[in-house]
N, C-alpha and C positions, 0 to 999 in steps of 0.2 A: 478514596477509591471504592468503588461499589465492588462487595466482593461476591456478589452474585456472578454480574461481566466477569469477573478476573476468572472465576470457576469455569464461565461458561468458554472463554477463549481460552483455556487452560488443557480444559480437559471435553470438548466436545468436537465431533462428528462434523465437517464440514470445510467450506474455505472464507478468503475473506476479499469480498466484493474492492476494488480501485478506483471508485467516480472519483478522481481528485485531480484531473488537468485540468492546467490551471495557465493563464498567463499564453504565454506563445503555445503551447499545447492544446488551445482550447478551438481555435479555429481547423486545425487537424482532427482532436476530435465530432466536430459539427460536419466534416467535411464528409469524412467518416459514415457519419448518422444521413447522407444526403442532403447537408443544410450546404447551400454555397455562400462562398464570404461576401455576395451582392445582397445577402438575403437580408444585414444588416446593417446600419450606418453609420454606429456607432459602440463601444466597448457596453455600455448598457443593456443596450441590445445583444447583443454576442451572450453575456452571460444571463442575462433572462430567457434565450434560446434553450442554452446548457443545462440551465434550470430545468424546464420541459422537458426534455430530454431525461433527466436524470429522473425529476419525476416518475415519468413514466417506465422507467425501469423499477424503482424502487415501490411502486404501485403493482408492479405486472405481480399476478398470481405468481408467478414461477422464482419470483425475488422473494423468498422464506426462511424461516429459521429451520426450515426439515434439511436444507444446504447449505444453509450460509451462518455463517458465526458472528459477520460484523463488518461493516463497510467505511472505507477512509473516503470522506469529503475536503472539498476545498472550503476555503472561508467562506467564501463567498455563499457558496451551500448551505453549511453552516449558518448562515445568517439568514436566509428566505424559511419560508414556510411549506409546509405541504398538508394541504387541505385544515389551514388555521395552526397548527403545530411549529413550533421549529423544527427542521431537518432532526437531529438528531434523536428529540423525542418524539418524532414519529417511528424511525427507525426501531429505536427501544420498546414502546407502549404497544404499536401496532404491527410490527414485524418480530420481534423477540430478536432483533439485530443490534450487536454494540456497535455503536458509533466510534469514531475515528476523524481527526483531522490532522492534514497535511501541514503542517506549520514553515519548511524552508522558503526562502527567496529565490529558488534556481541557484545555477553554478557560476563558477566562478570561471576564471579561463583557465584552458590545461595549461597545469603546470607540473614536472617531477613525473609525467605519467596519468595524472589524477586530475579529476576538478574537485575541489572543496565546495561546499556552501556559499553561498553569499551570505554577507553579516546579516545579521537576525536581530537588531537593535528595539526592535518593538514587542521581544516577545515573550517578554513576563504580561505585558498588557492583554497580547492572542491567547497567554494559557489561562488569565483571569474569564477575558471572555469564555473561552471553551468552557473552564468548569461553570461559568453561569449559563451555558448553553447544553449539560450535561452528557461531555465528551468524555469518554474514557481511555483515550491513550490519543498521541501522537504518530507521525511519518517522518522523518527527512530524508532525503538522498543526495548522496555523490555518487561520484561515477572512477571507476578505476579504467584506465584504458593499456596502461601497459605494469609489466611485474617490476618495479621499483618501489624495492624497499621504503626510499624515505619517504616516497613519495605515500607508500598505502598506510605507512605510519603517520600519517599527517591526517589523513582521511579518517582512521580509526582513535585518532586521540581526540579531533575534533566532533564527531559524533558522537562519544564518550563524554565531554565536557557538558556539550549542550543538550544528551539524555539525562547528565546528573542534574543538569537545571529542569528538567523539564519531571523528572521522577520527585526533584523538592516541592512542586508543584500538586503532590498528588494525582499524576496523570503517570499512564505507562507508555513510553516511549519506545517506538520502533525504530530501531536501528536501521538504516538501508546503505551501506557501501556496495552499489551494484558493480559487479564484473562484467563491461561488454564482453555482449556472446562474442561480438568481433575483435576481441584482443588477443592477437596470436602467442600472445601468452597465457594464456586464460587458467590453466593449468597449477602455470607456478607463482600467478598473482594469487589466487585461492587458497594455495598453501600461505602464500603470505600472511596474507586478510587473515585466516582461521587463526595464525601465531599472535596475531597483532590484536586480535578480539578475545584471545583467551588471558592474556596477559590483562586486557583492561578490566575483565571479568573479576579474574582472581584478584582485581584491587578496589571492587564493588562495595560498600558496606552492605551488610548479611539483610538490611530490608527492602535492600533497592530491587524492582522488579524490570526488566526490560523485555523487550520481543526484538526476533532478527529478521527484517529482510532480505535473503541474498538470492543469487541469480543462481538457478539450475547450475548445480554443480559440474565438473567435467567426471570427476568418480563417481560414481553412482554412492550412497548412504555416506559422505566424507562430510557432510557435518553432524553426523550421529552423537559424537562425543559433548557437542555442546550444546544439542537436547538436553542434557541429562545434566548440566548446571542448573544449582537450585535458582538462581538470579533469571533464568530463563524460562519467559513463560509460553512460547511459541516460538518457532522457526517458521514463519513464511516465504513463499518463492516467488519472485517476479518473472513475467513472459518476459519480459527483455528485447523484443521482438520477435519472437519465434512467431510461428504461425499456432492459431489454439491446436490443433492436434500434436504438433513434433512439441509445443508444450508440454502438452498432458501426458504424449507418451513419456516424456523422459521426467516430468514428476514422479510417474505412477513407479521408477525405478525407486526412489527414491524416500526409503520407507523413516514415517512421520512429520513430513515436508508437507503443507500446505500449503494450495495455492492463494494468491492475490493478484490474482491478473487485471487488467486493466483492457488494452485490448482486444485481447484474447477473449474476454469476457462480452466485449459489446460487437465484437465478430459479427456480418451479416446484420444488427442491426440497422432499420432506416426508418425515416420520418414518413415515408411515405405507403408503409406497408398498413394493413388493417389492424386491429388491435391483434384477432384472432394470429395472424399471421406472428406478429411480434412477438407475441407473450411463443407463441410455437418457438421463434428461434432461440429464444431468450429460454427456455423450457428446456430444449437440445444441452444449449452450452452451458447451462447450470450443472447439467446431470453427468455430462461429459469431465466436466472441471470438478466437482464433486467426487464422482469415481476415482478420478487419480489422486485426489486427495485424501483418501482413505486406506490407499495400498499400505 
């Protein structure tokens, strides 16, 4: 573990970038960016697109370490280059940006309320590559849709398992059990989730490091308490789909939360705009998503 990164995610000023759609996500993204799906013919294409795309975010002036702390890529990312570099060591060398890789396979079908993971059968392999690719921590996601108990105990035991595989690895694993914003339970899935994460916590061995992804709380400050576990090195917040400002406002309640928006972050971006234009919007939403990350 580099404990420069660990310091620098730990304890710095900023939030943490989400290029990592990946899979069915990624033609949404492009679409997003003004790329239509005629524009390519094939999945090679699609993700040499994405490439570009992400490129040229991670290049724009306004993509810096003066806002941002560390950005999560897909493999595929991960595995191209940017201007001779691999993704990650550009990040690191020329941006002061920790890198980050998505590692799940997508979900599983809802089941109990929840989707779980899809099995992850290749992924001592993806963390060997990551650390030869000088990645410093992990992503995976589920998704909770309704408050059922076994169901989020399922969801919390199994991101637990596969962070302790992934923390033997020397990499630090971000947790993400997201709470759709549209779960009309949203509420008292969250008090779940928070029970069911503290228990796994307290059964941590004292070197294991993790970080939490979770969705904008419904209380404002209700995961306060497990900032302040020593096993925790960050609490991040996913858009979820909010739009970036009902985003950011209800981050900014939300004191020691930073963001990792995904969306929210590439908002207004297109392919079609000038450079000047782009790095502008991209400048706006930096400083915006920033601001509420520092309330």
């Amino acid at each position: 573990m580099n404990t420069t990164q660990l310091n620098r995610i730990r304890t710095g000023k900023g939030f943490i970038a989400a290029l990592d759609q990946s899979g069915g996500s990624t033609p949404k993204a492009l679409l997003q960016y003004g790329v239509q799906e005629d524009s390519y013919s094939n999945e090679e294409e699609m993700y040499a697109m994405v490439h570009e795309m992400r490129t040229r975010i991670i290049k724009s002036p306004a993509f810096s370490s003066e806002h941002i702390l560390g950005a999560i890529l897909f493999e595929n990312t991960m595995d191209r280059s940017i201007d001779g570099q691999f993704t990650a060591d550009y990040l690191w060398e020329k941006k002061g940006i920790v890198p980050f890789l998505k590692v799940d396979k997508g979900l599983a079908e809802l089941e109990d309320g929840v989707q779980l993971m899809k099995p992850m059968p290749d992924l001592d392999d993806l963390l060997k590559r990551a650390n030869e690719r000088h990645i410093f921590g992990t992503k995976m996601r589920s998704v909770i849709q309704e408050a059922h108990p076994a169901g989020i105990q399922k969801v919390v035991e199994q991101q637990f398992a596969v962070g302790k595989q992934i923390a033997a690895m020397g990499l630090v694993p971000i947790i993400e059990p997201e709470v759709d914003i549209h779960n009309a339970d949203k509420e008292a899935s969250e008090k779940l989730l928070k029970e069911a994460i503290s228990a796994q916590l307290s059964a941590l061995d004292p070197d294991v490091k993790i970080m939490l992804k979770l969705s904008i709380p419904t209380v404002n400050d209700f995961y306060s308490d497990l900032m302040e576990d020593p096993h925790v090195v960050r609490i991040v917040a996913l858009s979820g789909g909010y739009s970036q400002a009902e985003a950011n406002d209800k981050l900014a309640h939300n004191h020691g939360l930073i963001a990792s928006f995904s969306r929210a972050l590439s908002q207004g971006l297109t392919a079609g705009q000038t450079d000047e234009e782009f790095n502008a919007m991209l400048s706006e939403s930096v400083q915006a998503i920033y601001e509420a990350s520092i309330q």
